[in-house]
C-alpha positions as CSV (number, residue, x, y, z in Angstrom):
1,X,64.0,120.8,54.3
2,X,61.3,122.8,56.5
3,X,57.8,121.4,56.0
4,X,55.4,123.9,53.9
5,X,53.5,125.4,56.9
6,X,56.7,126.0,58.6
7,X,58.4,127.4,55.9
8,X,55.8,129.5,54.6
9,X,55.4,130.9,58.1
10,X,58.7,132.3,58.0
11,X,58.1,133.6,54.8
12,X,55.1,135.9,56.1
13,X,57.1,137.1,59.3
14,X,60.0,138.4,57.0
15,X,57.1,139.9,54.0
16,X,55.1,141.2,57.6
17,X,58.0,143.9,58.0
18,X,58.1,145.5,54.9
19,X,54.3,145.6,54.5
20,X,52.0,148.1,55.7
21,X,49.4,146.2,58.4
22,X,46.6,147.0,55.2
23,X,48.5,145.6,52.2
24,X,49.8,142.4,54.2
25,X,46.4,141.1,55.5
26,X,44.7,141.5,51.8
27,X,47.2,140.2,50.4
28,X,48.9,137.2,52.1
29,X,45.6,135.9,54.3
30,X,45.2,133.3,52.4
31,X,48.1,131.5,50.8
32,X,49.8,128.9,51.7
33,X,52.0,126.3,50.4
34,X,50.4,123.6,48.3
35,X,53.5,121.5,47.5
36,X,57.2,121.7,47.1
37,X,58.8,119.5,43.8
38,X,61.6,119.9,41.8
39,X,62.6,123.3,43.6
40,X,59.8,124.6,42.4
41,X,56.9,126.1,45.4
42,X,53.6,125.7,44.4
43,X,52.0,128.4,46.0
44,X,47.7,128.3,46.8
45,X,46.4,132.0,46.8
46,X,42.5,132.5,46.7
47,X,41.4,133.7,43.2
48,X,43.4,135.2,40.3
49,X,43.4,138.9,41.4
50,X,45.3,138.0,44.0
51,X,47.7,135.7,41.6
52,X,48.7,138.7,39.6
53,X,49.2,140.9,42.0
54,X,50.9,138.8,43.8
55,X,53.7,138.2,40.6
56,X,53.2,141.9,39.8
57,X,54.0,143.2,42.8
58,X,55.9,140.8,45.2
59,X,56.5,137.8,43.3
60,X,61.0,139.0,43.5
61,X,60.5,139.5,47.1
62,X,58.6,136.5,47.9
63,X,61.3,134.2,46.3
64,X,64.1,135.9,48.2
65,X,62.6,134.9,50.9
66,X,62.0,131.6,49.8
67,X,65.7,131.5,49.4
68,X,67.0,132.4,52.6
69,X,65.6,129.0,53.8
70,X,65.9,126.9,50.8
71,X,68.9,127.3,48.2
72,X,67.3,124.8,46.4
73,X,64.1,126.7,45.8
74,X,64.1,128.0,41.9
75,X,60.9,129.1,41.1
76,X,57.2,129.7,42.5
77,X,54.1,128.7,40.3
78,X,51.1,130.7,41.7
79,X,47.8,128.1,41.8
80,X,44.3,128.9,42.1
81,X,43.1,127.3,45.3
82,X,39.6,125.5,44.8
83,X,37.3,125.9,48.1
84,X,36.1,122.3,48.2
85,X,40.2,121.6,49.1
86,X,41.6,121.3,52.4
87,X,45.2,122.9,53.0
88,X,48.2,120.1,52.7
89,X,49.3,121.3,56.0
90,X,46.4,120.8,57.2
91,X,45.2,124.3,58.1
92,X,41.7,125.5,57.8
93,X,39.6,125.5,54.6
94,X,40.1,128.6,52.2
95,X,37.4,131.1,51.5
96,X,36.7,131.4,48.0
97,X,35.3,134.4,45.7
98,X,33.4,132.5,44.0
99,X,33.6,136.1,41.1
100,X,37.3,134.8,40.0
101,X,37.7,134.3,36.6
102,X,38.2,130.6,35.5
103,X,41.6,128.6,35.1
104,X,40.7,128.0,31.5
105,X,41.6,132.0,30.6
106,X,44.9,131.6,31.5
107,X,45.4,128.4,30.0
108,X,49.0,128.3,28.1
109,X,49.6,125.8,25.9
110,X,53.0,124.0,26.3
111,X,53.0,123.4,22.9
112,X,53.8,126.8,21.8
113,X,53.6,128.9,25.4
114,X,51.7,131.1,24.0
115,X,49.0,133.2,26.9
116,X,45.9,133.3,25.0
117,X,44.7,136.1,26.8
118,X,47.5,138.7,24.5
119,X,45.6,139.3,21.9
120,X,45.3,142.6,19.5
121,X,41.6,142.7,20.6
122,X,42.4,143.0,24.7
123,X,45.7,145.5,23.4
124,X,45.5,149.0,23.8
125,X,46.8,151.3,21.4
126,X,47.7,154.6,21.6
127,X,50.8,157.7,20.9
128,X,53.6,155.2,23.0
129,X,53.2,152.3,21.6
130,X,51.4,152.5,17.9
131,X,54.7,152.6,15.9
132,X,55.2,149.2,17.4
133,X,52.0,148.2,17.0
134,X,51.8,149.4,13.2
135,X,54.7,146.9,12.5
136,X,53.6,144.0,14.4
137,X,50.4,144.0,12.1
138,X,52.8,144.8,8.9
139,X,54.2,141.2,10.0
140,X,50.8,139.9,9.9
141,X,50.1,141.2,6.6
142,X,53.5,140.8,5.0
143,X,55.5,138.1,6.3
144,X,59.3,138.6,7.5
145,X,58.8,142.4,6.2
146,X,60.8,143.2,9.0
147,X,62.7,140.2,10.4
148,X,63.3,140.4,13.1
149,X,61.0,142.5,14.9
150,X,62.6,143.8,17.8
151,X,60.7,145.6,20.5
152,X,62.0,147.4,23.7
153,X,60.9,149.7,26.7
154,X,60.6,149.6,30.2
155,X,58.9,146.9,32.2
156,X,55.3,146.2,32.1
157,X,54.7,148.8,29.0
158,X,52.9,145.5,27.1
159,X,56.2,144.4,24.8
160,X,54.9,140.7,25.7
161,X,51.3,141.0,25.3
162,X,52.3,142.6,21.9
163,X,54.7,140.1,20.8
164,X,52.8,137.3,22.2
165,X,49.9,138.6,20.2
166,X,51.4,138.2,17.1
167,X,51.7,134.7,17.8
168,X,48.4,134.1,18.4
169,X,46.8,135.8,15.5
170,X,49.3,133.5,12.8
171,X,48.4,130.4,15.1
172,X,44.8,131.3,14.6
173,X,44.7,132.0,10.8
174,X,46.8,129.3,9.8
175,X,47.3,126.3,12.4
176,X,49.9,124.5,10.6
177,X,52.4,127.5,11.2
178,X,54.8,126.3,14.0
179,X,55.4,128.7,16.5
180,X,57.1,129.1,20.0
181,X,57.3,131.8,22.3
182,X,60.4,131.8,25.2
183,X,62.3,133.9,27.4
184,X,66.0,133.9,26.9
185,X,66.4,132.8,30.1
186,X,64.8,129.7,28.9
187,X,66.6,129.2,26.2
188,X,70.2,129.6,27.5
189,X,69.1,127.1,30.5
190,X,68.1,124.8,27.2
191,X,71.2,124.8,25.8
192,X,73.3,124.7,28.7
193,X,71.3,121.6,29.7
194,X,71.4,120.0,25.9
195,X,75.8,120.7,26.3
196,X,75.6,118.8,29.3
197,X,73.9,116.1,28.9
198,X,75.0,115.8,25.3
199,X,72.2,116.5,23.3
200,X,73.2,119.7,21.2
201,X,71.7,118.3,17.9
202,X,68.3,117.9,20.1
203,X,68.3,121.2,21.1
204,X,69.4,122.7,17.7
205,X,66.4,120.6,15.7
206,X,63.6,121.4,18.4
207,X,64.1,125.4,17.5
208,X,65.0,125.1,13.7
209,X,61.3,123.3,13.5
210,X,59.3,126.6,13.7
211,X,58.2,129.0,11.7
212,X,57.7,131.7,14.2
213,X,60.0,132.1,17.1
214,X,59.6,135.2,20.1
215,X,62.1,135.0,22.2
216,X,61.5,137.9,25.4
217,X,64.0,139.7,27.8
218,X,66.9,139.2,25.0
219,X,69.4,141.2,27.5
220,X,69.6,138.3,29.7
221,X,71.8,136.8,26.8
222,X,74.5,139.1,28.3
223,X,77.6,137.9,29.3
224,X,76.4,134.4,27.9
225,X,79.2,133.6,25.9
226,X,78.6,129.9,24.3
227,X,74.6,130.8,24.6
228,X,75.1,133.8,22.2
229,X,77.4,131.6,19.9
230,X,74.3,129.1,19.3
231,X,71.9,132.0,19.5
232,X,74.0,134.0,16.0
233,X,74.0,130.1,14.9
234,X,70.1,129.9,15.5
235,X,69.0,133.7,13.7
236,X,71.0,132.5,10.7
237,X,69.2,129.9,10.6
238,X,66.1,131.3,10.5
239,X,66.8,134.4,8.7
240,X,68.1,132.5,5.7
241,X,65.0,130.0,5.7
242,X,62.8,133.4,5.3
243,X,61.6,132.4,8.7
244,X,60.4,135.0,11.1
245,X,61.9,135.8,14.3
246,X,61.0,138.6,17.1
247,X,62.6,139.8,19.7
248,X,61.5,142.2,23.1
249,X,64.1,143.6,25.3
250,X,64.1,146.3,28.4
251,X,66.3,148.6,26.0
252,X,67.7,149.0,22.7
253,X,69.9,146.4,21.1
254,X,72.6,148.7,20.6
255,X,72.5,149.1,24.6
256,X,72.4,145.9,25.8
257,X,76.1,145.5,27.5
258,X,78.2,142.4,26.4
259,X,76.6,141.5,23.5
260,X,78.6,140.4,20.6
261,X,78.7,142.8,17.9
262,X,77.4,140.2,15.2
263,X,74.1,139.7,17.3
264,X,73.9,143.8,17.3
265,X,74.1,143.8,13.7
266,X,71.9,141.1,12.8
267,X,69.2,142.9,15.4
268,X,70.1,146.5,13.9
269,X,69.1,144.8,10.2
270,X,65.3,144.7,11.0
271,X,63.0,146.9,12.6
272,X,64.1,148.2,15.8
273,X,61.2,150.0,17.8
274,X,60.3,151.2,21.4
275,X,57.3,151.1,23.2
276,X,57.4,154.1,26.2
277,X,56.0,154.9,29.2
278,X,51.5,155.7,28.5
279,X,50.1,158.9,28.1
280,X,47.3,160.3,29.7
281,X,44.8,159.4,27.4
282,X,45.9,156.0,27.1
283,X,46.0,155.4,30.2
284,X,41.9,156.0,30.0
285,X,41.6,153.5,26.9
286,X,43.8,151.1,29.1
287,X,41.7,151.7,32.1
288,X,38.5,151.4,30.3
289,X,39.3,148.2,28.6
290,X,40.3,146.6,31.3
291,X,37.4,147.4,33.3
292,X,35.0,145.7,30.6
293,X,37.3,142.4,30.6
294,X,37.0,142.8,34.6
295,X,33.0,143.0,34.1
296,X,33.7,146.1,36.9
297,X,31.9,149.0,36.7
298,X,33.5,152.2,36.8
299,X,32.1,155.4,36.2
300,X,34.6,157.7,33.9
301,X,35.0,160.4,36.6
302,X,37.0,157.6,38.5
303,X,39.0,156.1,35.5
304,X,39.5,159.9,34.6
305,X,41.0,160.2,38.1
306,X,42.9,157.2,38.4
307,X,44.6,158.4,34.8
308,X,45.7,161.6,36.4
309,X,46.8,160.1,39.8
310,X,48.7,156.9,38.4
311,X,51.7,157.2,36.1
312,X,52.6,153.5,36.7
313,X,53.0,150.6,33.7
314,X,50.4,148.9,32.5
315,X,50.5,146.4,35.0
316,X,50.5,148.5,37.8
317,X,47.4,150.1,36.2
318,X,45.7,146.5,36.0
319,X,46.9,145.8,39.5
320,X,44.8,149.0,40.9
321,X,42.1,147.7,39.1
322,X,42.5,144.4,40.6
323,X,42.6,146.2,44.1
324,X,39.1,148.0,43.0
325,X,37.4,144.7,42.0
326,X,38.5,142.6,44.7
327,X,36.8,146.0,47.2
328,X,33.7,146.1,44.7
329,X,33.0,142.5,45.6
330,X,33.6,142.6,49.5
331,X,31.1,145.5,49.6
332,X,29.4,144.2,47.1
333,X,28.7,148.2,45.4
334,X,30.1,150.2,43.3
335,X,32.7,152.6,45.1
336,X,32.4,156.4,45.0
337,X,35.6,158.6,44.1
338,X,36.1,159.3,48.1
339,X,36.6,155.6,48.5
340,X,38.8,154.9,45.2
341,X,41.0,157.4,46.8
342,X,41.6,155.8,50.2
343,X,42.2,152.4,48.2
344,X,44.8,153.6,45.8
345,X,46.5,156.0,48.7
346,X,48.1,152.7,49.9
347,X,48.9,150.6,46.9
348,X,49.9,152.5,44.1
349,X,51.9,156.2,43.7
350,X,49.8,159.0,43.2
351,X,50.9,162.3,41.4
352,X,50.7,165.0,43.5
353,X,49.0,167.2,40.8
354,X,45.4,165.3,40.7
355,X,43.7,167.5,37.0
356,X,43.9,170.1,34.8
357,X,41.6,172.2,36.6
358,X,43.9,172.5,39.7
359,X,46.7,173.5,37.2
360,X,44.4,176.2,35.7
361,X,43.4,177.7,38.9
362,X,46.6,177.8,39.9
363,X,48.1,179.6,37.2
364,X,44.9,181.9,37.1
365,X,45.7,182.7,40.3
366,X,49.2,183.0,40.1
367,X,48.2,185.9,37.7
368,X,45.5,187.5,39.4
369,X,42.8,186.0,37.4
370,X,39.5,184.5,37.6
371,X,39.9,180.8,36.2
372,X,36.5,181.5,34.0
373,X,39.2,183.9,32.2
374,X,41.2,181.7,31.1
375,X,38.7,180.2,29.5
376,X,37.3,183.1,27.0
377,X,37.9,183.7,23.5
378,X,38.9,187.2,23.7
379,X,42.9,187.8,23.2
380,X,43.3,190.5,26.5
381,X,46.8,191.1,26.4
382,X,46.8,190.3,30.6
383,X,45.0,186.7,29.3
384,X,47.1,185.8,26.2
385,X,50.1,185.0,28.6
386,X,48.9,183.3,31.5
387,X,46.0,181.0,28.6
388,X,50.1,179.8,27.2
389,X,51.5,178.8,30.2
390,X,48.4,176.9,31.4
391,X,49.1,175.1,28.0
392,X,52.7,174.8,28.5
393,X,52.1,173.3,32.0
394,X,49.3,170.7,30.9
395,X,51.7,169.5,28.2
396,X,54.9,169.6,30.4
397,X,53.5,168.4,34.0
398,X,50.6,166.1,33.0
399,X,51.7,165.2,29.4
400,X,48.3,165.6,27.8
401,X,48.1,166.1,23.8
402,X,47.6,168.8,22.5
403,X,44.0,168.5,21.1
404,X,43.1,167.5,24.8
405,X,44.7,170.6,25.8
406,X,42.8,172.2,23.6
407,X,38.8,171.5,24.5
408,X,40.2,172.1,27.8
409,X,41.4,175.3,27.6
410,X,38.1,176.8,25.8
411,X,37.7,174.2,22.9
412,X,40.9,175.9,21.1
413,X,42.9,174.3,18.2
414,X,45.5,172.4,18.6
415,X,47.9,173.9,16.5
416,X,47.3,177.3,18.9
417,X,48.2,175.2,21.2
418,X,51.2,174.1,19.8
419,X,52.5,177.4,19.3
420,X,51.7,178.9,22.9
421,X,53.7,175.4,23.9
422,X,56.6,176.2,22.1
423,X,56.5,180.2,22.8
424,X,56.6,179.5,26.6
425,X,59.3,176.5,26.1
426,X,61.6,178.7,24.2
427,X,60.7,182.0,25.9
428,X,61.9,180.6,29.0
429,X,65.2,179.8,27.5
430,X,66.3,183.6,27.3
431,X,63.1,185.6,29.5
432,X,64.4,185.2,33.2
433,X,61.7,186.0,34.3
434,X,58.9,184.0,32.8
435,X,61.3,181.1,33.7
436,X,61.0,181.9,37.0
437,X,57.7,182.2,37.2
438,X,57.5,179.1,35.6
439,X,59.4,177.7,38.9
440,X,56.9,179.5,41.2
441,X,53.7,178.2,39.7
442,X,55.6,174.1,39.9
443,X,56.4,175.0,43.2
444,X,53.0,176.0,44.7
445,X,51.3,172.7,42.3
446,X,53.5,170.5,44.7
């Protein structure tokens, strides 16, 4: 087995080539192996801005790495290193921000695994995810209304800060409630571990205790034949004890590939409901929230033009934010739009069309206009059409509401917006031509 310094070493030379120079020194400068134990890596990193991006961003790549010199390595827990500690391999002293936020606020109790950080108060709600939202607080209100709760969507759309909340709001208001919160990665490792060492009854009384069970990422029970049999075994259990159970998964129930068609049906029984992908406007409230929990200061023009620019999941939001705070501190100022552009050119995706305004000029001049035009009340037969595409493209390209749409676009009401929307959408369907131009006016926005 290589020694830490050695191994880690070889770590960064293979991370090093699919880095740009940039992203690898902020990144990885700083880490180094703390201990190895159990096949697990402890893993040192300076402050917790770096830990989450780190897990966010790298944390699959960094353990196949891992791997290719150590098939015994399972895991990597990320560790806050303190600067008063020396390296265990004996390498210089870490430098410490001494802004990171303390261990203590990402404290998870074992008892129950619960984060306290998800929380409805940190939780963002807007149009993509306040269905599910509306029924994680009808649970609250009305127990096993909907049992179980079963949440899907894409990664990093907040299905386990959402479920997780839950957990902490009943372990709050009433503390003799047993609850536990698991992966079912977790749980089919459990059980395969309780058939081999004998101990099935142990494993089936340890779950049947709680009141509350969340189990995430239930589509890793796929293809997990005997795990699935204890799992249907487990949810009757429950279910007929009035006892609540929720779920998260990357997709719908119905969707999940070799599932049993029992589990399906007992899933299909509750309520079934997705959180998607954030809209523009929530991707402000996210932004703005998490600036306050940050203590960063941002002025709105920025988090206005880092909700244009980024289309990413929640945690790719947080991680740009991350990537502003840790610059705010080395500079020690606040950074102007010029510099918030430079940062997130080389760590995040930005959309190509950057705001409303450069959609309306475009179309306004696409047509021959003057962009003020667009903007006036009067109903000019040469404005009426060009004013409904500029709607139709705000909704379409930038996926703004349609009350947004409207103060934009010469504080008009929404339900003129709606129409021009749908005039242009089906319009196109049989007008050749307006589809067409529809084409151009993407074409030159690219």
């Amino acid at each position: 087995m290589l020694d830490n310094k050695t191994l880690w070493n070889n770590v960064l030379a293979g991370m090093e080539l699919d880095l740009s120079k940039a992203n690898f020194s902020m990144w990885f400068k700083e880490t180094y192996i703390q201990k190895q134990e159990d096949g697990t890596i402890f893993l040192a990193v300076p402050n917790v801005f770096v830990k989450d991006w780190l897990f966010n961003k790298y944390h699959k790549d960094i353990l196949k790495n891992l791997r290719n010199f150590g098939e015994h390595i399972r895991a990597i827990q990320y560790t806050i290193a303190k600067e008063e500690s020396k390296h265990v391999s004996g390498e210089v002293k870490v430098n410490i921000n001494h802004n990171e936020l303390p261990l203590n606020d990402f404290y998870i109790n074992k008892e129950d695994n619960l984060n306290p950080k998800y929380t409805f108060e940190t939780f963002v709600v807007g149009p993509f995810n306040e269905l599910a939202h509306a029924a994680s607080q009808a649970i609250l209100k009305n127990p096993v209304v909907y049992n179980p709760l079963f949440i899907y969507g894409s990664t990093g759309h907040g299905k386990t800060h959402l479920i997780q909340a839950v957990g902490n709001y009943i372990k709050t208001a009433d503390p003799t409630k047993k609850i536990f919160y698991m992966t079912s990665e977790k749980f089919v490792n459990d059980y395969l571990n309780a058939l081999n060492n004998g101990s099935v009854n142990n494993f089936k009384e340890k779950y049947r205790k709680y009141d509350l069970l969340i189990i995430d990422d239930i589509q890793f029970l796929s293809k997990k034949d005997k795990s699935q049999e204890e799992f249907f075994h487990l949810f009757n259990n429950f279910h007929d004890s009035g006892k609540q159970l929720i779920f998260s998964s990357d997709k719908h129930p119905n969707f999940i590939p070799d599932i049993e068609d029992r589990i399906k049906s007992r899933f299909n029984a509750g309520m079934i409901v997705e959180i998607q992908k954030p809209d523009f406007e929530s991707r402000i409230q996210i932004f703005k929230k998490k600036a306050v929990m940050m203590n960063l200061s941002i002025s709105n023009d920025v988090i206005e033009h880092l909700a244009y620019s980024i289309e990413g999941n929640i945690r790719e939001l947080e991680g740009v934010l991350n990537i502003i705070l840790c610059q705010t501190q080395l500079k020690n100022k606040e950074l102007n739009i010029g510099e918030i552009k430079e940062l997130i050119k080389n760590t995040a995706k930005p959309k190509k069309i950057r705001s409303p305004k450069e959609v309306i000029k475009t179309v306004a001049e696409f047509y021959g206009l003057k962009e003020e035009e667009i903007y006036e009340k009067g109903r000019k037969k040469e404005i009426i059409k060009p004013r409904q595409v500029v709607m139709y493209m705000l909704r379409e390209i930038l996926d703004i509401s349609f009350p947004s749409i409207g103060d934009k676009v010469g504080n008009r009401n929404h339900s003129t917006v709606i129409h021009s929307y749908e005039k242009i959408k089906n319009d196109m369907k049989t007008d050749a031509e307006l589809a067409g131009e529809i084409n151009q006016i993407h074409a030159m926005l690219k």
